[in-house]
C-alpha positions in Angstrom: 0.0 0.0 0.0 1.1 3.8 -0.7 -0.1 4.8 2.9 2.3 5.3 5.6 1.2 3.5 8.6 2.7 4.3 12.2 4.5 1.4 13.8 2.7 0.2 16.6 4.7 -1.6 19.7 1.9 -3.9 21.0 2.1 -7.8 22.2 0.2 -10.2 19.5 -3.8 -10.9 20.9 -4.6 -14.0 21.9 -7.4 -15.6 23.3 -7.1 -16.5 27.2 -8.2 -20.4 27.7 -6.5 -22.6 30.2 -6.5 -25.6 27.6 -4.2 -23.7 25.0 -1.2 -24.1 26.7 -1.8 -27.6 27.8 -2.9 -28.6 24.3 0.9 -26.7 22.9 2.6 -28.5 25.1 0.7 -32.2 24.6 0.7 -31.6 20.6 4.8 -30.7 21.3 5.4 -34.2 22.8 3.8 -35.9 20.5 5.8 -34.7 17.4 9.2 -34.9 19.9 8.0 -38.3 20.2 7.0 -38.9 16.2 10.3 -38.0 15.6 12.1 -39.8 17.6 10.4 -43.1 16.9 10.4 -42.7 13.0 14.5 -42.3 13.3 14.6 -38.6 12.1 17.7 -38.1 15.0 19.4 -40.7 14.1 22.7 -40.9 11.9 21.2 -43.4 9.1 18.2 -44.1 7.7 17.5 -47.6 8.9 20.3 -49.7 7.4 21.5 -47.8 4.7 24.1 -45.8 4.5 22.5 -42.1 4.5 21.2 -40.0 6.8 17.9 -38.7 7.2 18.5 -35.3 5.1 20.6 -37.6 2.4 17.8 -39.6 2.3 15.3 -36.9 1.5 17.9 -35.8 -0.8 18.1 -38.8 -2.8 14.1 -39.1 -3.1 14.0 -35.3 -4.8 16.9 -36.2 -7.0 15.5 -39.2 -7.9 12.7 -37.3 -10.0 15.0 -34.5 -11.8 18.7 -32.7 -11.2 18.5 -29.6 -8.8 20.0 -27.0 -7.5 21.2 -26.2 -4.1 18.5 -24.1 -3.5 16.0 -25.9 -5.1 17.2 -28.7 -3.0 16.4 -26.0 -0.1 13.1 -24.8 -0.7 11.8 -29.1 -1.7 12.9 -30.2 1.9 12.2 -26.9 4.1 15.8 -27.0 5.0 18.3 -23.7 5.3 21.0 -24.0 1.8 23.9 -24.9 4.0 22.0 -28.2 5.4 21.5 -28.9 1.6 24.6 -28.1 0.2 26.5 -30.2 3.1 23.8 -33.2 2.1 24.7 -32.7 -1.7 28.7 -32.7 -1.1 28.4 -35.8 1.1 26.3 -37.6 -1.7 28.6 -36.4 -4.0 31.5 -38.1 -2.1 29.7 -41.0 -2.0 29.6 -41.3 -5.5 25.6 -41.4 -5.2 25.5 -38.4 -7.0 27.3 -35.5 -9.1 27.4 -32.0 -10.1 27.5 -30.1 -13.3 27.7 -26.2 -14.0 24.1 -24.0 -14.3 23.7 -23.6 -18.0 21.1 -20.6 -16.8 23.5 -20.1 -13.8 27.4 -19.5 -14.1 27.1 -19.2 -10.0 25.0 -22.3 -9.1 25.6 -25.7 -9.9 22.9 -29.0 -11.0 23.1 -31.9 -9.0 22.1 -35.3 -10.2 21.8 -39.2 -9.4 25.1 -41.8 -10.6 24.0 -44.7 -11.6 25.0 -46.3 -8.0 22.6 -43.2 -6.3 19.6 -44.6 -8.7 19.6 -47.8 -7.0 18.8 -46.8 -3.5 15.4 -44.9 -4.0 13.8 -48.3 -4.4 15.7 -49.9 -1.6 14.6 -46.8 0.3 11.3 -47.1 -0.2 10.7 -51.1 0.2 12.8 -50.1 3.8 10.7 -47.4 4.6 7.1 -49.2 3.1 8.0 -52.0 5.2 8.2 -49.8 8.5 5.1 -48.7 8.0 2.9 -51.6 6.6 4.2 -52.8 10.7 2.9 -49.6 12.0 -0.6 -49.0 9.9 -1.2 -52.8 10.6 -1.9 -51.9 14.6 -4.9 -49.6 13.4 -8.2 -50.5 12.2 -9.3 -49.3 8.4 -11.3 -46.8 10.0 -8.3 -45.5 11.9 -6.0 -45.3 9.3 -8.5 -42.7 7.4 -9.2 -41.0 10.4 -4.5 -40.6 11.0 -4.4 -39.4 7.7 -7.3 -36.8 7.7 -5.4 -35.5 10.8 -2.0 -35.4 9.6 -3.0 -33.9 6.2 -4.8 -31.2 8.3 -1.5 -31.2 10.9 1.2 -30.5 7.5 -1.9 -27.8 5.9 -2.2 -26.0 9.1 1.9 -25.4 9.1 2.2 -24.9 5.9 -0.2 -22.0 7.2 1.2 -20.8 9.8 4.8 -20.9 8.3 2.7 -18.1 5.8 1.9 -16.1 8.5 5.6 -15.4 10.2 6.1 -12.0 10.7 2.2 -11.1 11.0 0.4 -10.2 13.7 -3.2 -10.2 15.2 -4.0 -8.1 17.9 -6.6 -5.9 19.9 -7.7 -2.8 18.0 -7.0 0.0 19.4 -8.0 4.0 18.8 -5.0 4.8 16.8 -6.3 1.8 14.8 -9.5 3.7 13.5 -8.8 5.3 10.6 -6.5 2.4 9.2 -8.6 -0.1 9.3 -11.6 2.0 8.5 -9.2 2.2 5.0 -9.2 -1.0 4.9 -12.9 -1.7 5.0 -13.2 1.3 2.5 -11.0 -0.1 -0.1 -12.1 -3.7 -0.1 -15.6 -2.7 -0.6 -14.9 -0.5 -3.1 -13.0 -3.8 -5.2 -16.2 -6.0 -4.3 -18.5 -3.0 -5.6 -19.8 -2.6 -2.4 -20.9 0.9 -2.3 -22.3 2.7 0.5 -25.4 3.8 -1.1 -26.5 -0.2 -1.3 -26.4 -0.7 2.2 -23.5 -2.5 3.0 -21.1 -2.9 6.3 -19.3 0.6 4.5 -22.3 3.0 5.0 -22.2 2.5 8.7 -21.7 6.0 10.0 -19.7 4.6 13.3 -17.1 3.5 10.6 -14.5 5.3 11.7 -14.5 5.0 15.3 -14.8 0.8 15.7 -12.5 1.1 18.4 -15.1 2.6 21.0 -17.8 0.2 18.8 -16.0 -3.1 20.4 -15.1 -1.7 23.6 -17.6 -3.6 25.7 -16.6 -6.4 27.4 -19.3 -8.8 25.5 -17.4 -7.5 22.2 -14.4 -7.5 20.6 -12.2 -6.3 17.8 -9.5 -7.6 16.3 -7.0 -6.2 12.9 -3.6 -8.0 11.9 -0.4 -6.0 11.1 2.9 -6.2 9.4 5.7 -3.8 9.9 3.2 -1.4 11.2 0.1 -1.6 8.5 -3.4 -2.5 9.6 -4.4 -5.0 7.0 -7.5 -6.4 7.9 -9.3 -7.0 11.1 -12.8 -8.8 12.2 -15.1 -8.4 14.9 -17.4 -10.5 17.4 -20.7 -8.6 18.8 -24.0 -9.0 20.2 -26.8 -9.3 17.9 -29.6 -6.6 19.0 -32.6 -7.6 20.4 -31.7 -11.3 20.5 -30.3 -12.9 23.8 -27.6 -15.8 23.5 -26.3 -15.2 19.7 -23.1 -13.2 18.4 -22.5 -11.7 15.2 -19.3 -12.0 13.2 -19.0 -8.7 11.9 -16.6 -6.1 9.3 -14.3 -8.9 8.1 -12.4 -7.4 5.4 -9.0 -8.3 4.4 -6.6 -6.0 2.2 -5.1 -8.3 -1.2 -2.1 -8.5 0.7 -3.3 -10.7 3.0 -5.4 -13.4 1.2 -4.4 -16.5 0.2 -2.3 -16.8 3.9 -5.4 -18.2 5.9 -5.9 -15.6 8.0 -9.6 -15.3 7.0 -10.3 -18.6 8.8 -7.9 -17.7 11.6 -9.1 -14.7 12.7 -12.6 -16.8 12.6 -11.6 -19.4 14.6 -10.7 -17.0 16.9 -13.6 -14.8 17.0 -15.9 -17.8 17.6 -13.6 -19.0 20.2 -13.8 -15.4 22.2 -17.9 -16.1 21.5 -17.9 -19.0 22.9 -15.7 -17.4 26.0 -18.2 -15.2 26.6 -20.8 -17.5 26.9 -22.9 -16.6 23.4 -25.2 -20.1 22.0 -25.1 -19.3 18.3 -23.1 -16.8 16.0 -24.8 -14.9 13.1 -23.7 -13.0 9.9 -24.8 -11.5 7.1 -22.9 -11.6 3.6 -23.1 -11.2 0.0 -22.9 -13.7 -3.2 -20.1 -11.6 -4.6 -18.2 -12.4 -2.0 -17.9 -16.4 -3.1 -14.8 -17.3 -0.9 -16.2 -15.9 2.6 -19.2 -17.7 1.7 -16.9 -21.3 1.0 -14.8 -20.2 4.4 -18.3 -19.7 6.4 -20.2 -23.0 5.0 -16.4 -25.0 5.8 -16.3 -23.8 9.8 -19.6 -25.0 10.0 -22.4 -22.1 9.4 -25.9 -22.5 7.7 -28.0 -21.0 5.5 -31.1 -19.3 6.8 -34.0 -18.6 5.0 -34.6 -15.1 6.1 -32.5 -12.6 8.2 -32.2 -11.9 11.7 -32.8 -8.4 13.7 -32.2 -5.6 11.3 -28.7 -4.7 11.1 -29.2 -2.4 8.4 -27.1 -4.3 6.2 -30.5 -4.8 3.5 -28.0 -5.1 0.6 -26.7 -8.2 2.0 -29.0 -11.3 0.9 -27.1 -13.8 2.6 -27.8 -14.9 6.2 -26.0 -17.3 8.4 -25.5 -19.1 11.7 -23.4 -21.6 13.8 -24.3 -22.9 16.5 -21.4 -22.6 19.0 
């Protein structure tokens, strides 16, 4: 963005629950102990001669030549790790290097002959360890492990997206950034103010005194001192029990990181906090991907609105029971 934004020096939000930390530290154990048991500290990779990283090396070269940094980025490692794995290959004689055609300053690195042969020892080593492990589980169980662990490698994939972010509190000096935000993001959407939409709502630009009850909250992300996007939990008027998720807007910079079901998560986890039954919201067709991200955490479609919000332009109402 072309804006300035003032740095602000405040500690990352979170929500207070005595079962986060407990959950951290259980979910830590069990990869220390994951890793430890599938052999990922030790010096060779079951009984051949390479090391875990080697190993992983070998299965990526096994496909097409690479680069050191290639090598990098395919196993999540920093380039010295791969460029110490590639020179050990290399002396080895499992594989060899060749100058960057596209690259005077890099160098390819592919398979010998003798390097080809061990991706399919490798793998009838490793398919054996685990046809002994997967046969301790029932069909049922397997499906449910690798539902989990797909969602376990996603969600750091995710998070890994998100370094350097952070989602916080609003506060006053917050207003007129994130009012920007809302501003511009409706304006892409075509989401005027004359249609009644979130934009036209004339306390706007003061959200901050908006969310400031203690049934109600606010929340915006930042990076290096730019308000990005927020999203916002309050009461529903005029019906007891049920929340509504509220002015979640996200600036292009931010999309495609999952922070839109983040900062949900989290907003429906404050609800539930604060002892709220159900969560409502109101959206639009136009916005297709809130309406995908709202139907996947578990919200339904109603077939009229609730209260009136003032929000007539938007045709689409929702809830989850929490």
């Amino acid at each position: 963005m072309n804006q300035t934004c003032p740095t602000i020096e405040t500690e990352s939000f979170q929500i207070a629950s005595n079962e986060l930390p407990e959950t951290c530290s259980s979910l830590r154990s069990l990869s220390r102990q994951l890793v430890r048991q599938l052999g990922i500290l030790n010096s060779a990779c079951g009984e051949l001669p390479l090391s875990p990283v080697q190993a992983h090396a070998i299965i990526e070269l096994n496909s097409q030549e690479l680069s050191i940094k290639q090598l990098a980025l395919a196993l999540n490692i920093d380039k010295s790790n791969a460029s110490r794995a590639l020179s050990q290959l290399c002396d080895k004689g499992l594989a060899k290097s060749r100058n960057n055609p596209k690259d005077s300053r890099s160098s390819l690195c592919q398979l010998t002959p003798q390097g080809k042969r061990l991706p399919s020892k490798l793998n009838r080593q490793q398919n054996a360890m685990f046809e002994q492990i997967l046969a301790q589980l029932s069909p049922a169980q397997i499906a449910q492990l690798e539902t989990s662990m797909t969602q376990y490698t996603r969600a750091i994939d995710t998070a890994n997206a998100q370094q350097g972010f952070i989602i916080r509190s609003i506060t006053e000096q917050d207003n007129p950034h994130i009012a920007r935000v809302i501003r511009n993001v409706s304006a892409e959407y075509g989401l005027t103010p004359d249609k009644g939409y979130g934009v036209a709502d004339p306390t706007l630009d003061e959200l901050h005194n908006v969310y400031h009850a203690d049934n109600a909250h606010y929340w915006v992300i930042e990076y290096k001192g730019c308000i990005l996007g927020g999203a916002g939990i309050a009461p529903l008027a005029g019906h007891d029990g049920i929340c509504e998720l509220q002015k979640m807007y996200f600036d292009p910079k931010l999309r495609g990181k999952g922070f839109a079901n983040r900062l949900a998560l989290q907003a429906l986890e404050f609800a539930r906090t604060q002892g709220y039954e159900s969560c409502y919201l109101e959206t639009t067709a136009v916005l297709k991907e809130a309406i995908i991200l709202y139907e996947k955490i578990g919200f339904k479609h109603l077939a009229a609105p609730l209260g009136n919000t003032g929000h007539d332009a938007c045709e689409i109402p929702m809830m989850l029971t929490l």
